[in-house]
N, C-alpha and C positions, 0 to 999 in steps of 0.2 A: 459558932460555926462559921460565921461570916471573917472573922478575923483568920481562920482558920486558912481557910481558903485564898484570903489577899496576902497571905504569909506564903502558902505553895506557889502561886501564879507570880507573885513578886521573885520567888526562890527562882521560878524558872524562869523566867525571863534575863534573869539577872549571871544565871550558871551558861544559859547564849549565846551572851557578849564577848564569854572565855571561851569560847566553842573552836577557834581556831580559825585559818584565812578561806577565803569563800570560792569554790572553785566552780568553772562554768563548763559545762559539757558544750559539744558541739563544735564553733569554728576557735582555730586557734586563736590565743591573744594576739596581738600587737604589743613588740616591745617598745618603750617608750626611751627615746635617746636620752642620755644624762647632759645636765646642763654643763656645758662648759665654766671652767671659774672664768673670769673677769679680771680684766687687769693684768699686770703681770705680775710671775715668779722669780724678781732677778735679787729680792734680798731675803733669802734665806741665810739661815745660817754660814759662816767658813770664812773663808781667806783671801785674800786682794792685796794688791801690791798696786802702790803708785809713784806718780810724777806729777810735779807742780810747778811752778813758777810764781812768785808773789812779790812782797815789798816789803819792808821794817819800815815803820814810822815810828820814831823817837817822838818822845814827851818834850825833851830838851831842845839845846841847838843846830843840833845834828843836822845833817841834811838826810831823807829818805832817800833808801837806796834798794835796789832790787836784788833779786837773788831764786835761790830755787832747789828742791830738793827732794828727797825721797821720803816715802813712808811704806807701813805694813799695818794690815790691821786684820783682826778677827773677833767676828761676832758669833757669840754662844746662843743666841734666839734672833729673831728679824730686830729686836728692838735694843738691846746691851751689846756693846762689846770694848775692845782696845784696842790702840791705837797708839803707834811708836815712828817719829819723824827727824828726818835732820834735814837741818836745810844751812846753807852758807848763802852772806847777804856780804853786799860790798860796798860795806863798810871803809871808813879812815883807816881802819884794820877788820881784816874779814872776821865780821861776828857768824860764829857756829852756835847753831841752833840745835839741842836734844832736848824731846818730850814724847813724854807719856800722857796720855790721857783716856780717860772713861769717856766713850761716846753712847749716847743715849740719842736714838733715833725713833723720827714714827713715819712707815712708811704711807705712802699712802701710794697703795695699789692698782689705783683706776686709773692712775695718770700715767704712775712711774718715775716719783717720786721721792723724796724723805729728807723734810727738814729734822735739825740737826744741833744737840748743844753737846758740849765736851768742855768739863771741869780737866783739868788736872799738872805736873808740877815739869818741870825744866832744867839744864842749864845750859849755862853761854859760855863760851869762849869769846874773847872781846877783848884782847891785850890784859883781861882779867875774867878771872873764872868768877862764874858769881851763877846763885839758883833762884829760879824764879820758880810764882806758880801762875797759873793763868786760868780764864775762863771764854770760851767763843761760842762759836754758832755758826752754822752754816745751811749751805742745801743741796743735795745731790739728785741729779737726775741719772738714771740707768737707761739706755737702748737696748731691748730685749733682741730688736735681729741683728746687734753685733757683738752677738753672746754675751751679754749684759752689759756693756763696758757701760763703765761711769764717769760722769764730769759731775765733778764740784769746784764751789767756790765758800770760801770762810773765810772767818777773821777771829784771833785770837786776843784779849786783853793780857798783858803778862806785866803782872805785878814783882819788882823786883821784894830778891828777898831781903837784903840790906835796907836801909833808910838811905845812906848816901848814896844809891845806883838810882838811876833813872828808870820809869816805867816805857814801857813801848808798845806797839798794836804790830802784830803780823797779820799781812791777807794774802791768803794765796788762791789760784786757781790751776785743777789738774784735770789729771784723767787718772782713772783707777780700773786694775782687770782684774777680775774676781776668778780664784781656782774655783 
């Protein structure tokens, strides 16, 4: 009988807890403000267009030389996207710079922030066509009250694709404005 009993008290206790939300008669509640997020919203997903200004540093004799150029990029989540750039550097002959790359970013939202690595391949114009691929790093900062604009700064390793072409480092620093 005893087990009988701590079976029903148990049962009912237990059927209570699913009883549903608990409502108070008398003065009305107080609603309670929702906490604001933290940080900013400025990399979401989408689209941005930039400008840069940088430098080609040759491996070889060359001398570095500066130059500067455009890009487009758009990212599918806060964290993947791509990335499509040309830039002209003046060179002994103007070297034209086209690349593609996978940028992999982590933002970090408290600051307003997101460093930055981006694998992917190239080519040059250079008194000779020739494809590279490369690998960099960078870091952008976004200002959220002028409507997110971004400055960055990177640097690219770009391994040529021949043996007898030279490697070189590109670094650039821009601004970028996000649709």
């Amino acid at each position: 009988m005893k087990y009988l009993a701590s079976l029903l008290v148990t049962a009912a206790l237990a059927t209570s807890a699913f009883a549903g939300p608990v409502t108070y008669s008398g003065k009305a509640s107080k609603g309670v403000a929702p906490i604001a997020p933290t940080g900013c919203a400025c990399f979401d997903p989408g689209f941005a267009l930039g400008i840069y200004g940088g430098a080609i540093l040759p491996e070889g004799g060359d001398e570095d030389s500066l130059g500067g150029g455009v890009l487009g990029e758009y990212f599918f989540t806060p964290y993947i996207g791509l990335q499509a750039s040309y830039g002209v550097f003046a060179t002994s002959s103007e070297h034209h710079e086209f690349d593609g790359a996978l940028v992999l970013r982590y933002p970090i939202t408290s600051i307003c922030v997101a460093p930055y690595i981006m694998p992917g391949g190239g080519y040059s114009v250079n008194s000779s066509n020739r494809g590279n691929y490369f690998v960099g790093a960078g870091l952008e900062a976004r200002l959220e009250s002028v409507n997110c604009l971004g400055i960055f700064a990177d640097g690219a390793y770009h391994f040529a694709a021949d043996s007898g072409d030279e490697d070189y480092t590109i670094v650039r620093l821009g601004v970028k404005f996000p649709f």
